[in-house]
C-alpha positions as CSV (number, residue, x, y, z in Angstrom):
1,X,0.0,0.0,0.0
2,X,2.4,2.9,0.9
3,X,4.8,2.1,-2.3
4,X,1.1,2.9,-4.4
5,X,0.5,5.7,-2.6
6,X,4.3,7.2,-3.2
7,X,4.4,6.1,-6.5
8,X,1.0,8.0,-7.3
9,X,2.2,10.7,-6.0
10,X,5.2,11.4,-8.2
11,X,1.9,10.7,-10.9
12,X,0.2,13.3,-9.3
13,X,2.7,15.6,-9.2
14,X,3.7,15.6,-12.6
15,X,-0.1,15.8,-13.9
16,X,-1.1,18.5,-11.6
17,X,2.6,20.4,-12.8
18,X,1.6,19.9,-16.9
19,X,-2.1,19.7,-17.2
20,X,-3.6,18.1,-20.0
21,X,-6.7,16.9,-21.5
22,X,-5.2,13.3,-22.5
23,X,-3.4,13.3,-18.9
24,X,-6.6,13.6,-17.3
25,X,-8.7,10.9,-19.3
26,X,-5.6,8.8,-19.2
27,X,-5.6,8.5,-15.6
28,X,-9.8,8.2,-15.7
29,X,-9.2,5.6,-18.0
30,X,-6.5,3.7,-15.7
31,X,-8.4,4.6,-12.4
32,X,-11.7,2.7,-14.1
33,X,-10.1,0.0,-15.6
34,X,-7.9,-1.2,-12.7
35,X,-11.3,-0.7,-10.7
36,X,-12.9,-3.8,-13.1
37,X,-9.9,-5.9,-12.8
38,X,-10.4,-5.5,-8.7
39,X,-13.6,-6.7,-9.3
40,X,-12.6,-10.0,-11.1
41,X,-10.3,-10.5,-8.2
42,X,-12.7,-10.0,-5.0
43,X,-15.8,-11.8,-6.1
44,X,-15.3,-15.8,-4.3
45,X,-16.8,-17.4,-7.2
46,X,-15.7,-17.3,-11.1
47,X,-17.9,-15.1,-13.5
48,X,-18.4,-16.6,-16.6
49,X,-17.0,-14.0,-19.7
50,X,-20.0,-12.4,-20.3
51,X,-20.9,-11.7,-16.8
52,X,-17.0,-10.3,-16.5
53,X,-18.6,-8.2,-20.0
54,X,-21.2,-6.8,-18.0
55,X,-19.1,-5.7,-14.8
56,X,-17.4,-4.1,-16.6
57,X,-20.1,-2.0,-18.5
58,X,-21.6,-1.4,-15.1
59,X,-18.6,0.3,-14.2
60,X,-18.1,2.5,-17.1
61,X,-21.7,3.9,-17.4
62,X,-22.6,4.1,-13.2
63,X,-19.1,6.2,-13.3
64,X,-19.2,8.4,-16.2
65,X,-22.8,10.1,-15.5
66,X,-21.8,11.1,-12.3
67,X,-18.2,12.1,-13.3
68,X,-20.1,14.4,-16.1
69,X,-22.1,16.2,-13.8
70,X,-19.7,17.1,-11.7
71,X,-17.3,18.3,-14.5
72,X,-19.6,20.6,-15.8
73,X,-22.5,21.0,-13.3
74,X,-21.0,21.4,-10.3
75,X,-17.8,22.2,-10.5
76,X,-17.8,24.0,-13.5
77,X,-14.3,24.8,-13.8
78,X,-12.0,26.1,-16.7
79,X,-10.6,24.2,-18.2
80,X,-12.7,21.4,-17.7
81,X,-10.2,18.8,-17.6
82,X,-8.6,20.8,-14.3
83,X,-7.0,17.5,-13.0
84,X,-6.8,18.4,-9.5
85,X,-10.7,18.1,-9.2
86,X,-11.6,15.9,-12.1
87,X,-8.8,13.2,-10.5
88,X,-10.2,12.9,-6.9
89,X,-13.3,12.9,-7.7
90,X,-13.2,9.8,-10.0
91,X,-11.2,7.6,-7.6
92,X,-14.2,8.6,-5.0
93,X,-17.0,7.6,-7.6
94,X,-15.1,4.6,-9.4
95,X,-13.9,3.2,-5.8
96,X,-17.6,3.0,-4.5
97,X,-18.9,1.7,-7.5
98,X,-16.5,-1.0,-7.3
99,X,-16.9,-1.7,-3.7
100,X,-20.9,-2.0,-4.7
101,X,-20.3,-3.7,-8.1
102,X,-17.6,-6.4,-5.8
103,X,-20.4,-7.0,-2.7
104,X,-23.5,-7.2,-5.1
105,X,-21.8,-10.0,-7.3
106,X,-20.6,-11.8,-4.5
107,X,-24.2,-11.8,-3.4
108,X,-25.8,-12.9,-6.5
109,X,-23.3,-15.0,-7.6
110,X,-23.7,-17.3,-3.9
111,X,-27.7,-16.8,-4.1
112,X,-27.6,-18.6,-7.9
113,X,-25.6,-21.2,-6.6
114,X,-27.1,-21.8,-3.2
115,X,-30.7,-21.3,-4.5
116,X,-30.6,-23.0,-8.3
117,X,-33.3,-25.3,-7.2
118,X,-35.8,-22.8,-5.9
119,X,-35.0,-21.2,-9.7
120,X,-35.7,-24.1,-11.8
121,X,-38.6,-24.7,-9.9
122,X,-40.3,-21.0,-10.0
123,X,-39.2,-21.9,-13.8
124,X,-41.2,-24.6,-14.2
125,X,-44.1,-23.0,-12.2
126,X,-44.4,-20.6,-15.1
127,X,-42.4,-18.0,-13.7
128,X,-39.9,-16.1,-16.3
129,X,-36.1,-15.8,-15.5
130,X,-36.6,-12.2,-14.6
131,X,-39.3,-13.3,-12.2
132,X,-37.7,-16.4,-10.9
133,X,-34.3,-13.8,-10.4
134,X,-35.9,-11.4,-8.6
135,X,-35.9,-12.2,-5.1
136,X,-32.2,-13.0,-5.5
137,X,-31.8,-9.6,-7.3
138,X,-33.2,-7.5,-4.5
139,X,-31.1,-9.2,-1.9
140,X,-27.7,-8.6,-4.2
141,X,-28.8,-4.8,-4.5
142,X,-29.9,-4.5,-0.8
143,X,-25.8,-6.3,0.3
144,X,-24.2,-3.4,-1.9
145,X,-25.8,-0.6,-1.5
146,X,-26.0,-1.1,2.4
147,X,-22.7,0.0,3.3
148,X,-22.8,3.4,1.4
149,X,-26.2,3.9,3.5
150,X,-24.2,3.2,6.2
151,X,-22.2,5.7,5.8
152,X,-24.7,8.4,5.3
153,X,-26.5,7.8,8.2
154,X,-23.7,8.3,10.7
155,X,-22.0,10.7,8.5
156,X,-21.1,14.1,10.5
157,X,-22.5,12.5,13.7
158,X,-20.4,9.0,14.4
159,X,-17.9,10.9,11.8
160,X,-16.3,13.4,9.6
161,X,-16.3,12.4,6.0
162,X,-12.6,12.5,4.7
163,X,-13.2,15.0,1.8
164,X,-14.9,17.7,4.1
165,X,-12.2,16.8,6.9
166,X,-9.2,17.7,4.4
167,X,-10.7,20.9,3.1
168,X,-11.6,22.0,6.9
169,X,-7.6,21.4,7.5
170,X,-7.0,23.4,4.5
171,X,-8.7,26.5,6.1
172,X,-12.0,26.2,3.9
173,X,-15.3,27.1,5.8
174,X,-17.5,23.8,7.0
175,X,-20.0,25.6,5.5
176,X,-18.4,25.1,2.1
177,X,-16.9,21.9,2.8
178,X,-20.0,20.6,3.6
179,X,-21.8,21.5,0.5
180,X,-19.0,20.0,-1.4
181,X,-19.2,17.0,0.8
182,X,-23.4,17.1,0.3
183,X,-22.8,16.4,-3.7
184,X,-19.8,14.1,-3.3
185,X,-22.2,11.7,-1.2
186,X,-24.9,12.0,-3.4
187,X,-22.6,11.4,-6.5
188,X,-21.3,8.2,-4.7
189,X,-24.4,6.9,-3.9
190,X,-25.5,7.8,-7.1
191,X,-22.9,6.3,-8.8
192,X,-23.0,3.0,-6.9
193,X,-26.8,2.4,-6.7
194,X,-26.7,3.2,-10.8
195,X,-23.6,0.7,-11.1
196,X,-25.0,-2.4,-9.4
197,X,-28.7,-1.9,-11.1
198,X,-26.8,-2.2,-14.2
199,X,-24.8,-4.9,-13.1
200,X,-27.8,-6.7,-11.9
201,X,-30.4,-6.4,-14.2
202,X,-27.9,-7.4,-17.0
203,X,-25.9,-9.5,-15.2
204,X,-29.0,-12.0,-14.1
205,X,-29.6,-13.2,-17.9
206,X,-26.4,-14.1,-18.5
207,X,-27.6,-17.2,-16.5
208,X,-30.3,-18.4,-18.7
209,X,-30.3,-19.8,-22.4
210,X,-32.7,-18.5,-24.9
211,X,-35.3,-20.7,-24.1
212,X,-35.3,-19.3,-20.4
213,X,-33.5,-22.5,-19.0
214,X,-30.8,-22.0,-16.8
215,X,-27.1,-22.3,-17.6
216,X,-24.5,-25.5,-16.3
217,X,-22.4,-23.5,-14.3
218,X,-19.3,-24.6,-12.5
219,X,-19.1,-22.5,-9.6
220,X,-15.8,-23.7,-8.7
221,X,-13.5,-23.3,-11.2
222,X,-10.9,-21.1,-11.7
């Protein structure tokens, strides 16, 4: 952990010293693709390749609508590309998303293998997959989004959210830190609720053929 941290800070450094449009997206680009790959790593039971396919799309559109807003809604700056905003801000977004994307898959992915005989049998009840999915679906949703919840209940009570925390030490008013904290939060939780929808309500039909059976799956290989 502290070699990453040094070594993105000579990254930083350099960036922030020679601004540039392709240095920003360049870094988005890395921040979002390294994010999937985590992904891949942290969920216990293999995804097949086009559940990996849709992870991956999850991550890419739950970040980017976010990200946009806060380019040029929010924050508004000139140029747009400013990396000492754009930068932090996407590692806050794309590092949620994953954390909902990583528990939500975990989730599913054990429900589907734990629970493939309550499926086939709401299948042959009449039930479609999306039907016979559903239950499974909400509980996946309801594991990720939970900690990001979490933190918004206790936040400024139990604690002090790091990005308001940093800009209070910086000598910015609370009252402006805490606006800026007020559309971080709803950005991540944005970001991560849009993220694992996506992930979910694509990533359930990956499981069944085209005449709504479900799929052999190995759940233990590697």
């Amino acid at each position: 952990m502290t070699i990453q941290l040094v070594l993105v800070a000579y990254v930083l450094t350099y960036v922030f010293e020679n601004s540039n449009p392709f240095y920003t997206i360049a870094l988005i680009t890395s921040i979002t693709t390294f994010a999937i790959f985590n992904i891949y790593k942290r969920v216990n039971i293999p995804m097949s390749k086009e559940l990996k396919r849709v992870a991956a799309l999850s991550m890419v559109a739950g970040s980017i609508g976010p990200l946009l807003l806060f380019i040029f809604v929010i924050i508004g700056h000139d140029p747009w590309y400013a990396p000492q905003y754009i930068v932090p801000i996407t590692g806050m977004l794309v590092g949620n998303a994953m954390t909902g994307v990583s528990l939500g898959a975990n989730t599913f992915l054990n429900n589907m293998k734990s629970q493939r005989g309550q499926i086939e049998g709401a299948l042959m009840l009449g039930a479609t997959p999306k039907e016979a999915a559903a239950p499974l679906i909400r509980d996946a949703f309801d594991s990720a989004i939970l900690p990001t919840i979490n933190s918004m209940v206790g936040m400024g009570i139990i604690s002090l959210p790091g990005m308001m925390t940093g800009q209070i030490l910086s000598g910015v008013s609370p009252f402006t830190a805490i606006q800026y904290q007020i559309a971080i939060i709803l950005g991540i939780s944005g970001s991560t609720a849009f993220a694992v929808i996506i992930f979910l309500q694509l990533g359930y039909k990956t499981f069944f053929n085209k005449r709504c059976q479900l799929k052999e799956v190995d759940y233990d290989a590697r």
